[in-house]
SELOBA-881902 format. One record per residue (C-alpha): residue number from 1; x, y, z. Coordinates in Angstrom, 3 decimals. Last residue first. Example, Ala and Ser with C-alpha at 12.3 -4.5 7.8 and 13.67 -1.06 7.14 Angstrom:
BEGIN
+-----+----------+----------+----------+
:  nr :       px :       py :       pz :
+-----+----------+----------+----------+
:   2 :   13.670 :   -1.060 :    7.140 :
:   1 :   12.300 :   -4.500 :    7.800 :
+-----+----------+----------+----------+
This chain:
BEGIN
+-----+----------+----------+----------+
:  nr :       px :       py :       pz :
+-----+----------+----------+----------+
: 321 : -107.462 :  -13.503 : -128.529 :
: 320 : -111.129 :  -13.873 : -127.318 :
: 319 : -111.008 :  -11.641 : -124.714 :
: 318 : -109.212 :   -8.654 : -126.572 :
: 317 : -111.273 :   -7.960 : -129.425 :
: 316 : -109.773 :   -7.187 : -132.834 :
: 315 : -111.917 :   -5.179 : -135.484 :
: 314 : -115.210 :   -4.804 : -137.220 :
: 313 : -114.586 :   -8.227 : -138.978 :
: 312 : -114.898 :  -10.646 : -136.019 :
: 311 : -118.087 :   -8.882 : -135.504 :
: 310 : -119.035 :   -9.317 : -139.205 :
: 309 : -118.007 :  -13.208 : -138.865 :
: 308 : -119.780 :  -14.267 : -135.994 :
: 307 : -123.128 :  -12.199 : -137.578 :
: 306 : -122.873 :  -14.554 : -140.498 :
: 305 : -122.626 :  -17.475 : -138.367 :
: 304 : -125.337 :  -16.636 : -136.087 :
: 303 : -127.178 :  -16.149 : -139.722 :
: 302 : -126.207 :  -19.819 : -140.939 :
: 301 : -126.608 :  -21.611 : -137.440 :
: 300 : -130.056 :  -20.375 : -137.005 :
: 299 : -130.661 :  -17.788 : -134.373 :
: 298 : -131.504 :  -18.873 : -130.551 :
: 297 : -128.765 :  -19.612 : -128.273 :
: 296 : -127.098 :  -15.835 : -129.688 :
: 295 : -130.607 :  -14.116 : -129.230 :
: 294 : -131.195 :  -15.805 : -125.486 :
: 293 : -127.738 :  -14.421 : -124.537 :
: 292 : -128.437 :  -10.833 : -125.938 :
: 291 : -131.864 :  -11.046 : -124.703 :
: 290 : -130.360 :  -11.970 : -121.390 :
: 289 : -127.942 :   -9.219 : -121.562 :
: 288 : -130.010 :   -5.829 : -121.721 :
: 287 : -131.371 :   -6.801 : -117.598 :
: 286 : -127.746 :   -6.079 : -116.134 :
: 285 : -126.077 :   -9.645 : -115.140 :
: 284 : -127.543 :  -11.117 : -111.660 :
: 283 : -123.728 :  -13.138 : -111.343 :
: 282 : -125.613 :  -16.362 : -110.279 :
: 281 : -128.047 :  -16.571 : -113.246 :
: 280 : -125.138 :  -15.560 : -115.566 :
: 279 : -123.338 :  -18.758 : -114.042 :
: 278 : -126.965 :  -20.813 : -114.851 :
: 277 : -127.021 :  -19.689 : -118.145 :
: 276 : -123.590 :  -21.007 : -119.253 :
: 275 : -123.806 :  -24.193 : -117.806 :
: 274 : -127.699 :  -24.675 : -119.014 :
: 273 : -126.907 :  -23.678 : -122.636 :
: 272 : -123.350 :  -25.790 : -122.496 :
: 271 : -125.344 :  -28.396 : -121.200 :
: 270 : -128.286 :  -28.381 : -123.762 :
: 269 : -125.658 :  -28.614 : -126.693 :
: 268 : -125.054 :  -25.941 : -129.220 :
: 267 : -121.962 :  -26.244 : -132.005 :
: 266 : -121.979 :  -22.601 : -132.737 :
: 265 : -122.935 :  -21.788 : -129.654 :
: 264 : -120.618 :  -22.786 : -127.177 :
: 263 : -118.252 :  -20.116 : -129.308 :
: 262 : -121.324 :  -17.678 : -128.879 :
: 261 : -122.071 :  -17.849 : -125.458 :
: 260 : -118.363 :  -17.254 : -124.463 :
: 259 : -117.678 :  -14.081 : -125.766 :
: 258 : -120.488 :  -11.579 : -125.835 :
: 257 : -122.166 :  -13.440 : -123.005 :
: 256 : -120.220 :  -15.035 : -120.941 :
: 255 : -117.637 :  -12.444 : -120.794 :
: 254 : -120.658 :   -9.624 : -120.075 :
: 253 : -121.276 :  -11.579 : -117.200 :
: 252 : -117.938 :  -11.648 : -115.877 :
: 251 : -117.179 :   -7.971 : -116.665 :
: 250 : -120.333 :   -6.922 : -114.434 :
: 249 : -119.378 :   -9.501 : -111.831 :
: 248 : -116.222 :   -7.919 : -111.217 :
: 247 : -112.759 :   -9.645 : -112.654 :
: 246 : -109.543 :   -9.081 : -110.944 :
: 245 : -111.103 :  -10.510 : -107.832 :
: 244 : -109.482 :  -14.097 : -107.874 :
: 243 : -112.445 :  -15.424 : -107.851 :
: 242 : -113.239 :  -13.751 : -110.984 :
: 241 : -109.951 :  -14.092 : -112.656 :
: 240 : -110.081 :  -18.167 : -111.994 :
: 239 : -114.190 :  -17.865 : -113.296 :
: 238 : -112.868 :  -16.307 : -116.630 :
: 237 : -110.518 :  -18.814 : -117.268 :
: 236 : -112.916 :  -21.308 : -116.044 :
: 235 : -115.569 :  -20.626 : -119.004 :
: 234 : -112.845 :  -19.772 : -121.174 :
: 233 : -111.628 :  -23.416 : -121.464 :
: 232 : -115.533 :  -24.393 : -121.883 :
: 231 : -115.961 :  -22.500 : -124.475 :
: 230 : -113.328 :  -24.216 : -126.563 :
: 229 : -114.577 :  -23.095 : -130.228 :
: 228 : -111.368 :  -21.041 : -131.402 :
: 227 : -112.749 :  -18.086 : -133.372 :
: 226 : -110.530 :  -16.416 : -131.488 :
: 225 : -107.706 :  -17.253 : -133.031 :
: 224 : -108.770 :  -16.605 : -136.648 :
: 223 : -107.909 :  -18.897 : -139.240 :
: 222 : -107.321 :  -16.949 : -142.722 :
: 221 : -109.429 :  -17.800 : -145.364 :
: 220 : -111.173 :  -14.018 : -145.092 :
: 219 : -109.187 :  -11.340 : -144.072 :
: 218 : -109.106 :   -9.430 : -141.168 :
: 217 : -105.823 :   -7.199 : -140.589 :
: 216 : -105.070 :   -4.784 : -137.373 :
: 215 : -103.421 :   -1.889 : -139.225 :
: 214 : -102.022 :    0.111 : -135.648 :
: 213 : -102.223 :    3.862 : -134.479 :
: 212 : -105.689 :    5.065 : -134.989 :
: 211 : -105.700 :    8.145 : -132.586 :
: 210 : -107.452 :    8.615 : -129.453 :
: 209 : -104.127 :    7.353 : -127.511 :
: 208 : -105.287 :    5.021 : -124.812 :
: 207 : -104.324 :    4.888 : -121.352 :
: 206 : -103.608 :    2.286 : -118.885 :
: 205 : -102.609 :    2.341 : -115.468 :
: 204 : -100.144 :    0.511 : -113.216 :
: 203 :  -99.076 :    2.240 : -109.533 :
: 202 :  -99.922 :   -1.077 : -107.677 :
: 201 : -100.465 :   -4.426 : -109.941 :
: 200 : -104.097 :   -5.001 : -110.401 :
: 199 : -104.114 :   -3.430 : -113.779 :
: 198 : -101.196 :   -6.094 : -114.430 :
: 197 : -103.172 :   -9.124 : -114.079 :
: 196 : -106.316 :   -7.770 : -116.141 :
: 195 : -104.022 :   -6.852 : -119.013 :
: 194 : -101.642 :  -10.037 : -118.819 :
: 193 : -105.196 :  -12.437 : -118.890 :
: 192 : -106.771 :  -10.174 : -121.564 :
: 191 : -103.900 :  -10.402 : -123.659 :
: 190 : -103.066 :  -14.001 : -123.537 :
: 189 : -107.097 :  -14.748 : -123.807 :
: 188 : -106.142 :  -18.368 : -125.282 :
: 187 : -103.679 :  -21.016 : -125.116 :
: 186 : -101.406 :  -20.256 : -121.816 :
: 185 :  -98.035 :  -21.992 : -122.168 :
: 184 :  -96.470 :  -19.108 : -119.823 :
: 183 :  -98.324 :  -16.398 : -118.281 :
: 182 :  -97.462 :  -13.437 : -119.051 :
: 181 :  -94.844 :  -11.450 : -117.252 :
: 180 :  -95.835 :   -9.272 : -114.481 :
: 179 :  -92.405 :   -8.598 : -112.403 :
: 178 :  -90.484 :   -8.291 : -115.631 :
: 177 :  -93.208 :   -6.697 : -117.360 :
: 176 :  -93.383 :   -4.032 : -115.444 :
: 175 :  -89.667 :   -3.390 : -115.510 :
: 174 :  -90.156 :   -3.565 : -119.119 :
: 173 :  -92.626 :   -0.498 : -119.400 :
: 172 :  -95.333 :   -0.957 : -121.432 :
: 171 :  -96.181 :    0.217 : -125.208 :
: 170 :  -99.277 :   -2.071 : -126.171 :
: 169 : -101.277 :   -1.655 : -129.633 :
: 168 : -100.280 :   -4.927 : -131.019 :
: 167 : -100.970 :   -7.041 : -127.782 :
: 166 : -104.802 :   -6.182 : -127.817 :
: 165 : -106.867 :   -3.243 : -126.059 :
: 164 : -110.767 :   -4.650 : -126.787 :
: 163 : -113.560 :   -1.873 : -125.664 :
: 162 : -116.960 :   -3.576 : -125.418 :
: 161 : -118.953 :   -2.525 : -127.929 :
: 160 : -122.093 :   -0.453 : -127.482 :
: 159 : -125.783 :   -1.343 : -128.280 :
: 158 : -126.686 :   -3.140 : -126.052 :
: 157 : -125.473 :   -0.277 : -123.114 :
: 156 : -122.573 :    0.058 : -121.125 :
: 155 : -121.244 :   -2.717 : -122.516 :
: 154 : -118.725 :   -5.490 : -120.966 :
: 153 : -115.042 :   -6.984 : -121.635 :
: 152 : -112.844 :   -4.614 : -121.493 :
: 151 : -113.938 :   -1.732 : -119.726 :
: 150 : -115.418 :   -3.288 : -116.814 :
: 149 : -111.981 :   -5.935 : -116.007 :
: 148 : -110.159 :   -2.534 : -116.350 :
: 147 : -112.456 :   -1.702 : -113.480 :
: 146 : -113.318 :    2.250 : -113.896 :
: 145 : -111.782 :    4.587 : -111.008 :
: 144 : -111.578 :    7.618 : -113.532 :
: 143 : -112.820 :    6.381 : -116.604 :
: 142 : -111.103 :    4.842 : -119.531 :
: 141 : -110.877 :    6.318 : -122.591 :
: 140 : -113.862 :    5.710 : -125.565 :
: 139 : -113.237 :    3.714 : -127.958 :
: 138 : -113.047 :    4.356 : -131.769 :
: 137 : -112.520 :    1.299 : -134.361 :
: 136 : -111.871 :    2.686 : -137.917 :
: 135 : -112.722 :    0.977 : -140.881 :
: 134 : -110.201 :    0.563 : -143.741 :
: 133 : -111.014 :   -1.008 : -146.945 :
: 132 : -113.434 :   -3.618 : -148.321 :
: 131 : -110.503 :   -6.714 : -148.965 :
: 130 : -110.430 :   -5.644 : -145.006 :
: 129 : -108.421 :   -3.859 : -142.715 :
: 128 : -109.320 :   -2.883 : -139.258 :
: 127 : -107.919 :    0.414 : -138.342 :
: 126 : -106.911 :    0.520 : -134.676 :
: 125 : -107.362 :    3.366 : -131.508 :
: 124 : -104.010 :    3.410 : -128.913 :
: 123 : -102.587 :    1.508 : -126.112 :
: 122 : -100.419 :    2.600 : -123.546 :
: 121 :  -99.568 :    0.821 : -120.549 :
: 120 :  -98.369 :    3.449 : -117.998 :
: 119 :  -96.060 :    2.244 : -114.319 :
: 118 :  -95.979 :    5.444 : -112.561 :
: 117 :  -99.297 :    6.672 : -113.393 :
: 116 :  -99.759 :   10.484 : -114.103 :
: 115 :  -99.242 :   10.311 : -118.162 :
: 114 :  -97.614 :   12.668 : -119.522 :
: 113 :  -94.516 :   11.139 : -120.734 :
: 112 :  -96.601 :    8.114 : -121.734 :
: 111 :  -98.662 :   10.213 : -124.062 :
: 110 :  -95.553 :   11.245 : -125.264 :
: 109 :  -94.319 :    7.510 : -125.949 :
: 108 :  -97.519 :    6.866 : -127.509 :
: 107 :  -96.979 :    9.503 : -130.154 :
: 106 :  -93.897 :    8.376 : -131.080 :
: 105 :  -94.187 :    4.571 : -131.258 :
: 104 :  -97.022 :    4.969 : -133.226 :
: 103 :  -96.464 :    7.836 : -136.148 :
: 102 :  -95.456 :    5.179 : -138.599 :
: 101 :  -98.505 :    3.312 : -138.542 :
: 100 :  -98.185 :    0.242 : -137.194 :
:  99 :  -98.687 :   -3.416 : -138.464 :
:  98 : -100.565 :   -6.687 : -137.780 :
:  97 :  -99.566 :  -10.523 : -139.074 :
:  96 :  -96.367 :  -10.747 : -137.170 :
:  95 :  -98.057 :   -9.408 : -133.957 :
:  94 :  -96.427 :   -6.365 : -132.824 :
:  93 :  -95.713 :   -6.001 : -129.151 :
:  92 :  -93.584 :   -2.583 : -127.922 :
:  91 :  -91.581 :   -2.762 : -124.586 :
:  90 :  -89.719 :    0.570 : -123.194 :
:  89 :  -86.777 :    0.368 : -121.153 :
:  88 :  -85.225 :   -0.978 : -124.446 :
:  87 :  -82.573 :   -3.629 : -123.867 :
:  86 :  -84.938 :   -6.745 : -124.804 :
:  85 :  -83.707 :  -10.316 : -124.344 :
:  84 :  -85.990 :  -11.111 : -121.161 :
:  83 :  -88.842 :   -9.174 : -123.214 :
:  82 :  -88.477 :  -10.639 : -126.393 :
:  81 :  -88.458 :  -14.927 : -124.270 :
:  80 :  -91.621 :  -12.948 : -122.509 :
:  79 :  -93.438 :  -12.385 : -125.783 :
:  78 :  -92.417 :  -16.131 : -127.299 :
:  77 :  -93.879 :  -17.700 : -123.647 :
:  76 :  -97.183 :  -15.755 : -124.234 :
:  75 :  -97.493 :  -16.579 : -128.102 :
:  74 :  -97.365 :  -20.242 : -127.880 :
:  73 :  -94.374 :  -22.761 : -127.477 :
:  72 :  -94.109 :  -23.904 : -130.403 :
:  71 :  -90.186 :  -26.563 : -130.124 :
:  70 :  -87.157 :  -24.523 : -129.259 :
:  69 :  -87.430 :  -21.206 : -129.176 :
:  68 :  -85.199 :  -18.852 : -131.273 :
:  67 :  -84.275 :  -15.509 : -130.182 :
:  66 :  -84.148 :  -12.810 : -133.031 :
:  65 :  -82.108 :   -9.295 : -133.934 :
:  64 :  -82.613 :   -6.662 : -135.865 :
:  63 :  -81.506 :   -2.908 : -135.623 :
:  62 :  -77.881 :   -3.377 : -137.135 :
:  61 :  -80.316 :   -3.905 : -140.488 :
:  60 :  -78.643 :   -6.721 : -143.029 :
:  59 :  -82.130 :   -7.501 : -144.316 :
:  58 :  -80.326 :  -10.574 : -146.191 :
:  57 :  -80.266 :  -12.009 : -142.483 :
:  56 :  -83.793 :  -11.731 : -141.761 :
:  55 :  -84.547 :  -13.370 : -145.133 :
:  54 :  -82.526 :  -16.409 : -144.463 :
:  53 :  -83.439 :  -16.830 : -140.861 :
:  52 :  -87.297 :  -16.818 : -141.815 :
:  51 :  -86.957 :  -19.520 : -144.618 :
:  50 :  -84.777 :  -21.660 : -142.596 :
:  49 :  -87.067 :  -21.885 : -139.832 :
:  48 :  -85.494 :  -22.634 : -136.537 :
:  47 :  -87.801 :  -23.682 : -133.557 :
:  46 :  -91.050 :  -23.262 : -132.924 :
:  45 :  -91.155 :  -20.001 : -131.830 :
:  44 :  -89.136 :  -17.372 : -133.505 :
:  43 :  -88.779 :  -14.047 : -131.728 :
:  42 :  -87.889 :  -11.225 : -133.645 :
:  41 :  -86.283 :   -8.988 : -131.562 :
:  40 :  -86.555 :   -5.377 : -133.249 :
:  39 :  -84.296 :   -2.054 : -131.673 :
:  38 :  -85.565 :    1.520 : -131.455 :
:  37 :  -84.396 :    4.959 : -130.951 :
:  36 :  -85.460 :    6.984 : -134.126 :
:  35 :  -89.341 :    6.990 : -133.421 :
:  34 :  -90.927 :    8.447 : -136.894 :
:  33 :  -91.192 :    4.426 : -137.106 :
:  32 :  -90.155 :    2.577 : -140.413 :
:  31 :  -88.980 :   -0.428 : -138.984 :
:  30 :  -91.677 :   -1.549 : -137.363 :
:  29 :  -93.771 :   -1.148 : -140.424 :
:  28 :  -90.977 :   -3.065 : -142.384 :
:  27 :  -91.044 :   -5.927 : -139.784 :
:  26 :  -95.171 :   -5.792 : -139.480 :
:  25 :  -96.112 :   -6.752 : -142.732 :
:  24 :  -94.129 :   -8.167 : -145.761 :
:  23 :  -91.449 :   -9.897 : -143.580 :
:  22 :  -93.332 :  -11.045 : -140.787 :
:  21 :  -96.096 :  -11.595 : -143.013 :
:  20 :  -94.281 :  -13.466 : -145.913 :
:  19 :  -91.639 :  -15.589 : -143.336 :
:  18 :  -95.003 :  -16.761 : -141.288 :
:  17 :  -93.126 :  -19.850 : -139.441 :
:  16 :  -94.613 :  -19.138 : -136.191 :
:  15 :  -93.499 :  -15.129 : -135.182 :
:  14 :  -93.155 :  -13.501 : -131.777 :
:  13 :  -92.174 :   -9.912 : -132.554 :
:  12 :  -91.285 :   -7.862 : -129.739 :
:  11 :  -89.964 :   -3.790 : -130.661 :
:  10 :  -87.596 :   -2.686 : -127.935 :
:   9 :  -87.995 :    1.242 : -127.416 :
:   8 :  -84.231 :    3.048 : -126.364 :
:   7 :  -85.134 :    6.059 : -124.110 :
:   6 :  -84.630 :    9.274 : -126.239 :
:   5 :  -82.292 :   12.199 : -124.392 :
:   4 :  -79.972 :   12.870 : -126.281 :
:   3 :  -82.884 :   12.914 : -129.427 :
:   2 :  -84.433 :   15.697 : -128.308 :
:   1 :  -88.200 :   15.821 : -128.164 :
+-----+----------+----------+----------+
């Protein structure tokens, strides 16, 4: 690949107040990409933090620079604030507490090259890294003429994962996300939402490097955004992109099952039980699910608990985020 001709890669790194990780974690493995052409906008929400500016400025690299945001705005706003300041014609999302490999940037960029779509988001494979070590998480590509709705958020069988893409393994061209951006102030499912908006966009496909490209880290203590317990907010987030058609009934169902079932769950209530069950009655989900559903509803609290935390553990899943 020569260098004359290398389109510049911006690196986005919305960070809250995290000085350590940002500049422990994913700054120096953004930084140290095999990819030579690439700039970093750190992109404070919050506000200023004194800590952050001061270490960001002793790193003295031409590379760097940040946007601030005034008062915590939420992940989606802080991405968009990177992209509008980016110069790149490539975008590149690294949550502060995650970090690369050094061979991603390059490798995705020439699976990009070849890919056939004119607009290509490219995500990649993850380690998950625990106190335990590093697991790999495998999936499979995406099928010719597969939903993206499909492939993210439902099995084809019980015993398979669903097949989470989150904002740490995305390259994507900016002048995609300039007409899709994501949506501002949302709480939850930022990368689902963007994902299943932009797959409906014309010309926009996504492939996945079958490589482990990304560190995505799981450790215990730390809060977990998708452990966040407000089923009911992903209930209707899930129902909008359903009615909206960017969500088929097979993804739907499999939402409120593998994701929404078992935040409602962990504090149970008859209503949440009947709400739930009564949409999965309506969407006719394949017959493997209701055991699933009946199985989360009915374990104790410690060992649903238990089994919460192991999935969380095997890696990061894209709905819940």
């Amino acid at each position: 690949m020569s260098q004359t001709v290398l389109p510049l890669i911006s690196v986005v790194i919305p960070t809250y107040r995290r000085p350590d990780l940002l500049m422990e974690r994913s700054l120096p493995s953004a930084l140290a990409q095999t990819y030579p052409n690439l700039e970093v906008i750190v992109v404070q929400d919050g506000g200023p933090d004194p800590e952050t500016e001061a270490r960001l400025s002793a790193l003295a690299d031409p590379r760097v620079r940040h946007v601030i945001l005034e008062g915590n705005q939420g992940g989606a706003t802080a991405r968009n604030a990177g992209v509008q300041a980016a110069g790149g014609e490539w975008i590149a999302f690294l949550d502060d507490d995650d970090a690369w490999l050094p061979h991603k940037l390059e490798r995705q960029l020439a699976l990009a090259g070849r890919s056939r779509f004119r607009w290509p988001v490219i995500s990649s494979q993850w380690f998950t890294r625990t106190l335990e070590g590093d697991e790999p998480n495998l999936h499979r590509p995406l099928r010719e003429g597969e939903p993206l709705g499909d492939y993210l958020l439902s099995r084809d069988q019980p015993s398979v994962r669903e097949c989470g893409l989150t904002c740490s393994t995305l390259l994507v061209p900016r002048a995609l996300l300039l007409q899709v951006p994501f949506t501002d102030g949302l709480p939850k499912h930022q990368d689902t939402d963007w994902l299943l908006r932009a797959g409906a966009h014309p010309g926009v496909g996504v492939e996945v490097l079958q490589e482990p490209a990304i560190l995505y880290y799981f450790e215990a203590g730390r809060p977990q955004m998708s452990w966040n317990s407000r089923w009911a907010y992903s209930l209707e987030w899930a129902e909008g992109h359903y009615r909206a058609g960017r969500m088929s009934r097979r993804a739907y169902a499999g939402f409120l099952v593998s994701f929404v079932s078992p935040l409602a769950a962990r504090t149970p209530t008859l209503k949440a039980f009947l709400t739930i069950g009564g949409r999965l009655l309506r969407l006719r989900p394949r017959l493997f699910e209701w055991p699933r559903f009946l199985m989360i509803w009915l374990l104790p609290d410690r060992l649903r608990a238990r089994l919460f935390r192991r999935r969380a553990a095997s890696g990061p899943e894209t709905a819940p985020t």
